[in-house]
C-alpha positions as CSV (number, residue, x, y, z in Angstrom):
1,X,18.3,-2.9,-6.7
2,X,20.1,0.1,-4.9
3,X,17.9,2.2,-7.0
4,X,14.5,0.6,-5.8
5,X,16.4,0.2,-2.2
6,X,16.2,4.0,-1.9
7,X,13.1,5.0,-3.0
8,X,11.3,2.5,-0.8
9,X,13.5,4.3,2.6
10,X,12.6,7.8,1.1
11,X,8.6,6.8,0.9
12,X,9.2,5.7,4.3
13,X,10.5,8.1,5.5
14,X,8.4,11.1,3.8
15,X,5.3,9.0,5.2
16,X,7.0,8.8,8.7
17,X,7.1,12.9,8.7
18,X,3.7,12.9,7.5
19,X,2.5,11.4,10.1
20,X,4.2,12.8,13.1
21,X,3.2,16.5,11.3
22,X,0.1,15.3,11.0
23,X,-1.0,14.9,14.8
24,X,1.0,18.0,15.7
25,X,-1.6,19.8,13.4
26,X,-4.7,17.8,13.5
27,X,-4.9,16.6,10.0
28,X,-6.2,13.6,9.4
29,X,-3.0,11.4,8.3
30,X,-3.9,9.9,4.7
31,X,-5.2,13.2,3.9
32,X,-1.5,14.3,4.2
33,X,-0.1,12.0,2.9
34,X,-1.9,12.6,-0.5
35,X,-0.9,16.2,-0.4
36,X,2.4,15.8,0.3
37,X,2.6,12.9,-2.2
38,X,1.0,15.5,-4.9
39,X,4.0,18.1,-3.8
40,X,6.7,16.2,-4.3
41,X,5.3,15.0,-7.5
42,X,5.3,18.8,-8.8
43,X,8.7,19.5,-7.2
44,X,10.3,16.5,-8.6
45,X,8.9,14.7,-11.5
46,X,11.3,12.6,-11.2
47,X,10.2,10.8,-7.4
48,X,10.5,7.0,-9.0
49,X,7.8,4.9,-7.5
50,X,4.5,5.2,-8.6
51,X,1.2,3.0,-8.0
52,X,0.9,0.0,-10.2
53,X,-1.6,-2.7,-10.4
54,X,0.8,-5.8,-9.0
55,X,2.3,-3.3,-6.1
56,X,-1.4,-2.8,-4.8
57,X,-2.9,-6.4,-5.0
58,X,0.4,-7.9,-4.6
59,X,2.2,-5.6,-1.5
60,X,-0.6,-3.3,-0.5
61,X,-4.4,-4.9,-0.4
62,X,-2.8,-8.5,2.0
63,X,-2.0,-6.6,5.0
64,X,-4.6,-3.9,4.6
65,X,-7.1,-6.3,4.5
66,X,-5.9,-8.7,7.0
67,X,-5.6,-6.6,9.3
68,X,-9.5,-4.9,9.5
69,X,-10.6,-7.8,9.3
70,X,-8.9,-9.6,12.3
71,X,-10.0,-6.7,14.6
72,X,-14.2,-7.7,13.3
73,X,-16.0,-10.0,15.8
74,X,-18.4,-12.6,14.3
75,X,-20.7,-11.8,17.3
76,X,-21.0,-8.1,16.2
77,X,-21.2,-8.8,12.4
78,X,-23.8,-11.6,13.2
79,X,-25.8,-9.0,14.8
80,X,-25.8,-6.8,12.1
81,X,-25.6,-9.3,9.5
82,X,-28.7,-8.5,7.4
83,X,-28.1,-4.6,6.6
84,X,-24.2,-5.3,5.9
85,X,-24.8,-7.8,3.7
86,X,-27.6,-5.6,2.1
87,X,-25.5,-3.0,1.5
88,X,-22.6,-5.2,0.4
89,X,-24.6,-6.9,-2.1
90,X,-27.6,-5.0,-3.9
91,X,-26.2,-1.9,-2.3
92,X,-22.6,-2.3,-4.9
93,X,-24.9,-3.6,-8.0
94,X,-27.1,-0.4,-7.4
95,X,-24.0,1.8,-6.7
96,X,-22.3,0.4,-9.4
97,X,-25.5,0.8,-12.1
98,X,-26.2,3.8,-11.3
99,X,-22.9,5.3,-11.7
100,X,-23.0,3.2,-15.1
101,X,-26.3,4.7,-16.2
102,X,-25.4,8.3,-15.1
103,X,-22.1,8.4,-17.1
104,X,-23.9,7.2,-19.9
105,X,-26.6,9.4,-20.2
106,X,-24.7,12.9,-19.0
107,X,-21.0,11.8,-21.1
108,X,-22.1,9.2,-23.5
109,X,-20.1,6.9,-22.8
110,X,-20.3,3.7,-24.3
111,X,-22.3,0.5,-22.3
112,X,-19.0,-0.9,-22.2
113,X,-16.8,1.2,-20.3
114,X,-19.9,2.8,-18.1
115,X,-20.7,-0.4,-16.9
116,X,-16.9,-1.4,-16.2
117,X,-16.6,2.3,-14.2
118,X,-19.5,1.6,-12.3
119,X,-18.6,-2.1,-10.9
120,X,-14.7,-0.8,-10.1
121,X,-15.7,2.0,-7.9
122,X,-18.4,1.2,-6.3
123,X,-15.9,-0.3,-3.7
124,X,-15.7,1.9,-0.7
125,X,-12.4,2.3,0.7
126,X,-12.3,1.2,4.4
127,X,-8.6,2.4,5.0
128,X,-8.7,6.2,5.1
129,X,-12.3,6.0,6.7
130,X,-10.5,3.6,9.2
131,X,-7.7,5.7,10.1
132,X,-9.8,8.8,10.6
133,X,-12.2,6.7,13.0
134,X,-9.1,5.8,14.8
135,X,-8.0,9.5,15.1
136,X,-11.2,10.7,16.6
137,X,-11.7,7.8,18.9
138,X,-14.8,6.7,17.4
139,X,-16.3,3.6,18.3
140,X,-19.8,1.5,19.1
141,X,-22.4,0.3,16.3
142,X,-21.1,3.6,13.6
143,X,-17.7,2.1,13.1
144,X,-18.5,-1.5,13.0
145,X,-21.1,-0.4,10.1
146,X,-18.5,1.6,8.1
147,X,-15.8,-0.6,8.5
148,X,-18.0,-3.8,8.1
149,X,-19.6,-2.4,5.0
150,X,-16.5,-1.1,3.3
151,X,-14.4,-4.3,3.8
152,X,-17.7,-6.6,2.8
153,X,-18.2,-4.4,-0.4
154,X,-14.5,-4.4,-1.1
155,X,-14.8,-8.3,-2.2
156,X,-18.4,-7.6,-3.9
157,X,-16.5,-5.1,-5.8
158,X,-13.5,-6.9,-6.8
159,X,-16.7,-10.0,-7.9
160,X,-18.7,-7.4,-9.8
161,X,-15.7,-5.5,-11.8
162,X,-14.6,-9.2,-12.9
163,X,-17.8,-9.9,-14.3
164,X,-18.4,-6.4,-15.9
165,X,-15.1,-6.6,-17.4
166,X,-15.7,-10.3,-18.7
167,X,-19.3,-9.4,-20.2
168,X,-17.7,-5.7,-21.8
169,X,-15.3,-8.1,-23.6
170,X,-17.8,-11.0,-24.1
171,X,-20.4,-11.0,-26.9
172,X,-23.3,-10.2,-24.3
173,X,-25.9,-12.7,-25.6
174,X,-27.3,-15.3,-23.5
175,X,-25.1,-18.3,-23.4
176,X,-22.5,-15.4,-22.7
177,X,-24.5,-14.6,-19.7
178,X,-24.6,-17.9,-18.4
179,X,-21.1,-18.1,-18.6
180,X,-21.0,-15.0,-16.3
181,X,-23.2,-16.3,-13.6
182,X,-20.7,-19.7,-13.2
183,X,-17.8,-17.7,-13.1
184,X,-19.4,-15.9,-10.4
185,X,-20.4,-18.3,-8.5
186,X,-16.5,-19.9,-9.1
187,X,-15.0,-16.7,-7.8
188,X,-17.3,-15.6,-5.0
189,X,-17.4,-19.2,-3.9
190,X,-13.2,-20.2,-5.0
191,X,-12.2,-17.3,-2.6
192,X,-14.4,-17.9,0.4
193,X,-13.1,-21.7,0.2
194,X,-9.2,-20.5,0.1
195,X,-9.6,-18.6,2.4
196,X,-11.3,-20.7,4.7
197,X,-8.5,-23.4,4.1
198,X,-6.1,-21.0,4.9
199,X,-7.4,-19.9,8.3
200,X,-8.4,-23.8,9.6
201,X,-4.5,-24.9,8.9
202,X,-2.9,-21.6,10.2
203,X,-4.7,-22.7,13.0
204,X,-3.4,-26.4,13.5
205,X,-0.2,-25.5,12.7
206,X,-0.7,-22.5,15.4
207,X,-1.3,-25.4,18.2
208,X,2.1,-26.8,17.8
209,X,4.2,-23.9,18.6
210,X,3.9,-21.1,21.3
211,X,6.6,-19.3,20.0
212,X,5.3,-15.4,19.0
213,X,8.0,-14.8,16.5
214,X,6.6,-18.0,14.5
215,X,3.0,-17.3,14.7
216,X,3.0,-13.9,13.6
217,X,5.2,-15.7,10.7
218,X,2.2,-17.9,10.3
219,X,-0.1,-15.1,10.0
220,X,1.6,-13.6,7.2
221,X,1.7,-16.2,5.3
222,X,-1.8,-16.6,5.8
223,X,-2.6,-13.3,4.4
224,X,-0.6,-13.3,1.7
225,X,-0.7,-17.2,0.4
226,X,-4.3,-16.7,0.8
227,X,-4.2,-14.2,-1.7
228,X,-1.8,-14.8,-4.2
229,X,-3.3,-18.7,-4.3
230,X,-6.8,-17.4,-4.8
231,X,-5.5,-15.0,-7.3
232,X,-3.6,-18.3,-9.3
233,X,-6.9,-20.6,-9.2
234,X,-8.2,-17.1,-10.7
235,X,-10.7,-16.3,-7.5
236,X,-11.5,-13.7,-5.4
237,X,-8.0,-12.7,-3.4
238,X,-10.1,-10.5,-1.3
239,X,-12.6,-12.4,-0.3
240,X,-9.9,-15.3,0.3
241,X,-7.8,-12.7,2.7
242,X,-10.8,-11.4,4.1
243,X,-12.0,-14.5,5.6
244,X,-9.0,-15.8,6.5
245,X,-8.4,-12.7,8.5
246,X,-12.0,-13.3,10.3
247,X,-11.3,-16.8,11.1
248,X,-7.5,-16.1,12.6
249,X,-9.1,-13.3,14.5
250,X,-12.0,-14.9,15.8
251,X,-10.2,-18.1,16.8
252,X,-6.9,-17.4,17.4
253,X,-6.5,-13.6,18.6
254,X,-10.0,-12.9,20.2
255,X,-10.0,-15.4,23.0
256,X,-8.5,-16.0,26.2
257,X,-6.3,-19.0,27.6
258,X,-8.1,-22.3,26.0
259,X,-10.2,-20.7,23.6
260,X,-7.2,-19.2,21.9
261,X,-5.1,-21.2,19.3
262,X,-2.7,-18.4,19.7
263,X,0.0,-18.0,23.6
264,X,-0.9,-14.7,25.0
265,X,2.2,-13.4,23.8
266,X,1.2,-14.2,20.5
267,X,-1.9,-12.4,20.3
268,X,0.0,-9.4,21.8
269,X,2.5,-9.5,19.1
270,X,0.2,-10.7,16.1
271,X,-1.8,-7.5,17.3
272,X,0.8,-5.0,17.3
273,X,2.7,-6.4,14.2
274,X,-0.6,-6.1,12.0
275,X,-1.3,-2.9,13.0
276,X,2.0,-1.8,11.5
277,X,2.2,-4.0,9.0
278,X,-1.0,-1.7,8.1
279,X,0.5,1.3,9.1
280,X,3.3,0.9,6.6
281,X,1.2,-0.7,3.3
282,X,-1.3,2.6,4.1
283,X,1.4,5.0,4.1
284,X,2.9,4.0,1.0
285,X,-0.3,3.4,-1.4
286,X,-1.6,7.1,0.0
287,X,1.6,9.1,-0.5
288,X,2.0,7.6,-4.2
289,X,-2.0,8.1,-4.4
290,X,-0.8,11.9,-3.9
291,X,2.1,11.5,-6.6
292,X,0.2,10.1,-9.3
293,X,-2.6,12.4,-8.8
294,X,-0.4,15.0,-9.2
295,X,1.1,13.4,-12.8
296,X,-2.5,13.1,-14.4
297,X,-3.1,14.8,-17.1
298,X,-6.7,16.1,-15.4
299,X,-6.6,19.5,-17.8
300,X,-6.8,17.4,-20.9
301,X,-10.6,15.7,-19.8
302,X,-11.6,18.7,-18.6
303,X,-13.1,20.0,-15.4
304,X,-16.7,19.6,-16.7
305,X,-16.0,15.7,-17.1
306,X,-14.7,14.7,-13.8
307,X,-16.8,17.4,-11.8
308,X,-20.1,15.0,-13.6
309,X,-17.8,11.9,-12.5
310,X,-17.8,12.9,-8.8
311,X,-21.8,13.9,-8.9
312,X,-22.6,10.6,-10.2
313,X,-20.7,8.8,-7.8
314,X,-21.9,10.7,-4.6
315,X,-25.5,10.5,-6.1
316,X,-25.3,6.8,-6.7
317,X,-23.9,5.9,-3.0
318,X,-26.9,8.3,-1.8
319,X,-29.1,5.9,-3.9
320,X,-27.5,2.7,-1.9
321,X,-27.5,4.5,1.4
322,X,-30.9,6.2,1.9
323,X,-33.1,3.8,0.0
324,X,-31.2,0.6,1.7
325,X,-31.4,2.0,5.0
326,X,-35.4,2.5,4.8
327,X,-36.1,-0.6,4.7
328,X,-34.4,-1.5,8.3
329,X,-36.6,1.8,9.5
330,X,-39.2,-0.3,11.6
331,X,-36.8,-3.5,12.8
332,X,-34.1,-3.7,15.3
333,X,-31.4,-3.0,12.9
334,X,-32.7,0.7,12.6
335,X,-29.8,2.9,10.7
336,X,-30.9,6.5,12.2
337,X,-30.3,9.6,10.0
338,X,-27.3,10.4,11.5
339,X,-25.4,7.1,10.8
340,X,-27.0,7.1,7.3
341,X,-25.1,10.6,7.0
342,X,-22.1,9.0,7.8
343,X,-22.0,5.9,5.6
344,X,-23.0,8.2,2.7
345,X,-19.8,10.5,3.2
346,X,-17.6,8.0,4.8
347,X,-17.9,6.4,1.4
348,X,-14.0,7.0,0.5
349,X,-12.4,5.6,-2.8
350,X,-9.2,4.4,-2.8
351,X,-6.4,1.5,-3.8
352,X,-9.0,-1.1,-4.6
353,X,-10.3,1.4,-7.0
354,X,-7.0,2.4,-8.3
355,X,-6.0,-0.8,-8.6
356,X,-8.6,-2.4,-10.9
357,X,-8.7,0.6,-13.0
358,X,-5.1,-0.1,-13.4
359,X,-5.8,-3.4,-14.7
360,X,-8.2,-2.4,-17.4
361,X,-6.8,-4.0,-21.0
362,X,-6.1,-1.3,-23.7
363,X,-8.5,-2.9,-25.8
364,X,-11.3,-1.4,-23.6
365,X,-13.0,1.9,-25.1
366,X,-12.2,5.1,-22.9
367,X,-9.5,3.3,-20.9
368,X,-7.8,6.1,-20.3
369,X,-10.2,8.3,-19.4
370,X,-11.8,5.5,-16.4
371,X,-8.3,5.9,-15.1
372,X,-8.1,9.5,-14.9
373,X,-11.7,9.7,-13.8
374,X,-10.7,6.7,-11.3
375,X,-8.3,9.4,-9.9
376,X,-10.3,12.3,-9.5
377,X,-12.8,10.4,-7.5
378,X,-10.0,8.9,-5.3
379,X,-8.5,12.6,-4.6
380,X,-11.7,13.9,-3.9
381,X,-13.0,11.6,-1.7
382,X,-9.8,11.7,0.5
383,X,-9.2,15.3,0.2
384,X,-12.6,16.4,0.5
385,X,-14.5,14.1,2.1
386,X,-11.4,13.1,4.2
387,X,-11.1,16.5,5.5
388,X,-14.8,17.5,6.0
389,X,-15.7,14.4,7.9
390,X,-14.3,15.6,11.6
391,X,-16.8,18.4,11.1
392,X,-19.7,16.3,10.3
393,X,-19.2,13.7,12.9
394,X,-19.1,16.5,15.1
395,X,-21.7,18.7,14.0
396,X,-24.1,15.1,14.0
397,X,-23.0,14.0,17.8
398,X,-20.5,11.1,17.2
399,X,-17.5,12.9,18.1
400,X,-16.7,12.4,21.9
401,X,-16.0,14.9,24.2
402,X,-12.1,15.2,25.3
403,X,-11.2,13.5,27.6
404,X,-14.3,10.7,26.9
């Protein structure tokens, strides 16, 4: 326990430096944090903690996602409700096939584990695009489309890699696929409930207490019960916390006197203890990001292998972005090139990725080599895409002036 007791104050405080170096020099914060993360691991192979499946569903993935989603407004989504959900849903089943049918035709890998790659990281990562937004005071319709889209798609994700998974270890045939299509349906549908449960009796129990202390207690159990029950009954968590999240925001943190189920106090102190709350779980998952990408064994697939990785994943969100975005051309939810350019770069991997990679059983063929290749994507989107998106925001108009 004293072991596990200091590692947890030294990630802390490694993350805490991180951050405070990182506005003093005007680097975008999780992109330190995995460099610093991949330093230490080469210094001291020895660091202790490292990124596990349980520590990011169980510790991470609550308060990351509870968090964006309390700050969404149902007015805004409603408004753009038809591309988000495009994206979210054919846009991940095309992202995710087409990274399935490139890795199969330019590294032969088997049906099996090309179709499980595809479904897992197709999930954008909204944390590190989040963050950066944050940074550069970004705001208006680019952010809610980025943030929207990579939180929506988080859950499609999370849907789609539990049904790859169950048809690469199924037979295939067709009572096999119908089987698939109800445990959909169960999941997708299973989560939203939960979560829905969740958020209607945080609320009731909100009403009989104006105490701040016990409704930001509330909210956290809200987030994470809504989670880890989803999770028992076998169901989406994510889409479970996700809505639960949108419910407590919209209802009990976005209004004012009598249309809020939360004291004003409350929704001060909800606010600011989420955004920590945040704060923390981000710090952690992207300095030990850094450290394992630092421990894996990269040399031994060969640069050839996870350079065609990284193509094929950049090539298959250009597929979900360009062609998706087309169709909106002539209506009133017009995506203009520049915002396009944006949700086809912002599209950062990260701890959902990790995490279901993490999961995969041994029995799968290539295991190993999704998780390594689930790495290098992760590092370069962050580093690389992390670094170079400042310049592109800037060089396309979004970034505001100083002092804006």
């Amino acid at each position: 326990m004293d072991e596990s007791l200091r590692q947890v104050i030294a990630v802390l405080a490694v993350a805490m430096t991180v951050a405070i170096a990182a506005r003093q020099v005007r680097l975008p914060y999780t992109v330190g944090l995995v460099l610093v993360g991949a330093i230490l691991a080469a210094t001291r192979p020895d660091f202790g903690m490292h990124l596990t499946h349980d520590l990011i569903f169980d510790l991470i993935l609550p308060p990351l996602l509870f968090e964006a989603a309390l700050s969404l407004s149902w007015r805004e989504l409603a408004r753009d409700s038809v591309p988000l959900l495009t994206f979210a849903g054919p846009g991940t089943v095309i992202s995710a096939a087409a990274v399935a049918f490139g890795v199969m035709q330019l590294l032969d890998w088997p049906a099996e584990s090309a179709v499980v790659f595809g479904a897992l990281i197709a999930a954008t990562d909204p944390v590190a695009i989040i963050a950066m937004f944050k940074d550069n005071r970004i705001k208006g319709r680019l952010r809610l489309l980025v943030e929207s889209e990579s939180l929506l798609n988080d859950g499609a994700a999370a849907v789609l890699f539990v049904v790859a998974l169950a048809w690469a270890e199924g037979s295939g045939d067709a009572q096999g696929m119908g089987d698939t299509v109800i445990t959909l349906g169960r999941i997708v549908f299973g989560g939203i409930a939960i979560g829905g449960l969740c958020g209607v009796a945080a609320i009731l129990v909100a009403q009989r207490t104006t105490e701040h202390l016990i409704e930001a207690a509330l909210t956290t159990i809200t987030a994470f019960g809504a989670f880890l029950i989803a999770e028992y009954f076998h169901v989406s968590g994510v889409l479970a916390t996700v809505v639960a999240g949108l419910i407590l925001g919209n209802l009990g943190l976005a209004g004012e006197g009598e249309s809020s189920f939360l004291s004003h106090k409350g929704q001060e102190f909800v606010h600011a203890f989420w955004e920590f709350a945040a704060f923390v779980a981000n710090s952690v998952v992207f300095l030990l990001i850094g450290v394992d990408v630092a421990t894996m064994p990269f040399t031994a697939y060969g640069a050839t292998m996870l350079a065609t990785v990284i193509v094929v994943v950049l090539v298959a969100r250009a597929l979900t972005v360009y062609p998706l975005s087309a169709l909106f051309r002539a209506s009133r939810w017009r995506i203009t090139a520049g915002e396009q350019h944006v949700l086809w770069w912002g599209g950062l991997r990260g701890a959902l990725a990790l995490a279901l990679a993490l999961s995969l059983p041994d029995s799968l063929p290539l295991r190993d080599t999704i998780v390594v290749a689930t790495f290098g994507v992760v590092a370069f989107s962050i580093i690389v895409q992390g670094l170079t998106m400042p310049l592109l925001l800037r060089a396309l108009g979004f970034m505001p002036q100083d002092g804006a």
